[in-house]
N, C-alpha and C positions, 0 to 999 in steps of 0.2 A: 686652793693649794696649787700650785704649779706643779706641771707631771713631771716625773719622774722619771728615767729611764735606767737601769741597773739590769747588768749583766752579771749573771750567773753563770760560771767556768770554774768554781769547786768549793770545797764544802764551807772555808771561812767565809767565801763572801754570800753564800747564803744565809751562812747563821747571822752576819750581821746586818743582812737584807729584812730576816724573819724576826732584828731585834730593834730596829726603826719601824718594819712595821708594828708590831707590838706598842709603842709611842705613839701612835697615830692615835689624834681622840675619836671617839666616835659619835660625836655633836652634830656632826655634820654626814650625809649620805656621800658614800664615796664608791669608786670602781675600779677593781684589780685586774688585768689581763696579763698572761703571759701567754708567750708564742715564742717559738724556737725561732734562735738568734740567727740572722743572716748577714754577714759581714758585705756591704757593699763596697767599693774601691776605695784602697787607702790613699794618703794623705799623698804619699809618696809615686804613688801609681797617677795622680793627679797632677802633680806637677809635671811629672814625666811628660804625659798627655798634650799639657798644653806649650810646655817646651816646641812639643815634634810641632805643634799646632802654630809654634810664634816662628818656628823655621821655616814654615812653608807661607807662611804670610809674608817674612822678609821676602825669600823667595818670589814670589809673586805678585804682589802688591797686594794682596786681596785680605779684604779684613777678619780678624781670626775667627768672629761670633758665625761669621758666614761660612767660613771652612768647617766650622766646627758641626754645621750644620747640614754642610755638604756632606763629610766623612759620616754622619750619622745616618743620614739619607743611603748612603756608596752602599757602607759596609753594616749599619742596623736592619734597615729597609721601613717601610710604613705600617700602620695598622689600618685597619678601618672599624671606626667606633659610628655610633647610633647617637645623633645627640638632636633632642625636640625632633625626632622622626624622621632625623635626613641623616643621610649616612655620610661622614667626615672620613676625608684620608688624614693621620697626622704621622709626622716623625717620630717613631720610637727613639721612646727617651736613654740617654749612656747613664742618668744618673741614679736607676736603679740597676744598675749592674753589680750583679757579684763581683766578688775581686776575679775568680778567673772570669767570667763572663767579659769581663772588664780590660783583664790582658790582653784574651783573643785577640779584641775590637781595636786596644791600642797597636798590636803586634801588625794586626791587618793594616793601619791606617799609617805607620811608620815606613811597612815594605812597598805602599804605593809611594809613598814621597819616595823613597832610595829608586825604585823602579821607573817612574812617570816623570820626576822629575831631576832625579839626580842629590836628592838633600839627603843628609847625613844626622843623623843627631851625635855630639863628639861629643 
């Protein structure tokens, strides 16, 4: 079976949540988990993003996958993880951002380009 993902935000779509499952055969061993929904950045918060992101590439010359890495590095900053016993620096990731955690990061990375470099998003 291919998972599933359903979100639950009120009582219809649970009862119709609780009536598929109910359908499900039980021929087969299966596994239910639920955990409280975290909305990570919308569609629209994305685009926004990479909009400020292809402005400062025109800008610049410099390619967007590289900005995008850079402004992650500026305004995320690094972790250090343990991997086969050495310790790794990596760039925190934007793409488990909450939606505000998500704005901040864009709101920060928009006011260096208007500030550093003069770009606009119209």
């Amino acid at each position: 079976m291919t998972p599933v993902t359903i979100i639950l935000d009120n009582e219809q779509k649970r009862d119709r949540a609780s009536a598929w499952l109910a359908k499900i055969p039980v021929d087969e061993v299966m596994e239910l988990s639920l955990k409280a929904y975290k909305p990570t950045r919308s569609q629209e918060q994305n685009r926004r993003y990479w909009l400020i992101v292809g402005k400062v590439s025109d800008h610049t010359g410099h390619d967007p996958a590289d900005l995008h890495e850079m402004f992650k590095a500026k305004f995320l900053g690094a972790e250090e993880k343990e991997l086969n016993g050495e310790k790794i620096t990596t760039v925190k990731s934007s793409a488990k951002l909450k939606v505000g955690e998500f704005r901040d990061y864009m709101e920060r990375v928009e006011a260096w380009a208007v500030e550093t470099l003069g770009v606009w998003l119209e």
